[in-house]
N, C-alpha and C positions, 0 to 999 in steps of 0.2 A: 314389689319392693326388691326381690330377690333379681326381677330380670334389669331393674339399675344398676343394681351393684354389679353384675355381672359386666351389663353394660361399663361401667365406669374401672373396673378391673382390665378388661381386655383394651381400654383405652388407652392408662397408663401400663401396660407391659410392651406396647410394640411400639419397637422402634423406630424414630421419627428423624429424616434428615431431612434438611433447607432445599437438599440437590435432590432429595428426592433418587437417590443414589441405590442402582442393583447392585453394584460390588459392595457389600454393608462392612466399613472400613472403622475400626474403633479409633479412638480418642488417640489413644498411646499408640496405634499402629500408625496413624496419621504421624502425628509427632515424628516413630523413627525413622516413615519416609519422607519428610521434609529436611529433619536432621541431617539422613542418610546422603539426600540429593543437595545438601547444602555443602557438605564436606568434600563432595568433589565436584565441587561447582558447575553444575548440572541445570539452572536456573536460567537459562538464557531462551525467552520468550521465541517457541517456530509458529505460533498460531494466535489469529485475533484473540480478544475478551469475548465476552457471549455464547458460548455453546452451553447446548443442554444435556442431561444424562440421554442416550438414544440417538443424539445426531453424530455423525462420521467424521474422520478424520484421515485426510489422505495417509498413506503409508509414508512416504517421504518426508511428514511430520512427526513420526511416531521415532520411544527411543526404544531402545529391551532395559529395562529393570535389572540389577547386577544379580547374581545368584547370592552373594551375600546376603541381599536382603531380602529377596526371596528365601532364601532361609530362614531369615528372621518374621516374616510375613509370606507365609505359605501361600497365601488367596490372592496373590500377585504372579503366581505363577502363569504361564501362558496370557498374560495382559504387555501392555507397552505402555508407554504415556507420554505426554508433550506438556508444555509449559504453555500457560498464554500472556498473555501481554501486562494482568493483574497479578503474575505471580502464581496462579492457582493450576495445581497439579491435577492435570487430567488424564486418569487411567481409561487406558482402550482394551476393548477385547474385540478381534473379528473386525476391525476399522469403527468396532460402535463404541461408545461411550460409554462406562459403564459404571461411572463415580467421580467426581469434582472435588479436590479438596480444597476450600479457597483458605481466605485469613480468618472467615468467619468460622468456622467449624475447627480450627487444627487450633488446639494448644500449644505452646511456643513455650 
């Protein structure tokens, strides 16, 4: 009985993304880099839809992140990101992929 609850305990404390995402990007961090790249219009699609956390991204598609917002979201420091054709903010580190924020995950 005890090794269920354990079980069903560590089930619901970890957290769970759709992307399945290494860069673990909260709720409201999402929010103020969607905001952030809305305001200075920064949304203009360099790469297909369809990539996954771990597949590559040429450099010539990558942007740098303002230090503004790195400021304001620390764990974007040394990453880059592209847009894809859905709209959905793809953070890179190293040319690899390393968090997807699309419409489904980011509150607006």
């Amino acid at each position: 009985m005890i090794a269920r609850l354990d079980n069903r305990l560590s089930a619901t404390t970890q957290p769970t993304s759709p992307q399945n995402n290494v860069l673990q990007i909260t709720a409201v961090e999402a929010k103020s880099i969607r905001e952030f790249l809305m305001k200075i219009d920064a949304f203009k699609p360099m790469v297909e839809a369809g990539h996954k956390v771990g597949d590559t991204i040429p450099e010539d598609r990558l942007l740098d992140f303002s230090a503004v917002l790195t400021q304001g979201v620390p764990k974007l420091k040394n990453t880059n990101y592209t847009i894809d054709q859905n709209g959905s903010i793809i953070i890179v580190s190293e040319n690899r992929i390393v968090a997807i924020l699309d419409f489904m995950n980011v509150a607006r």
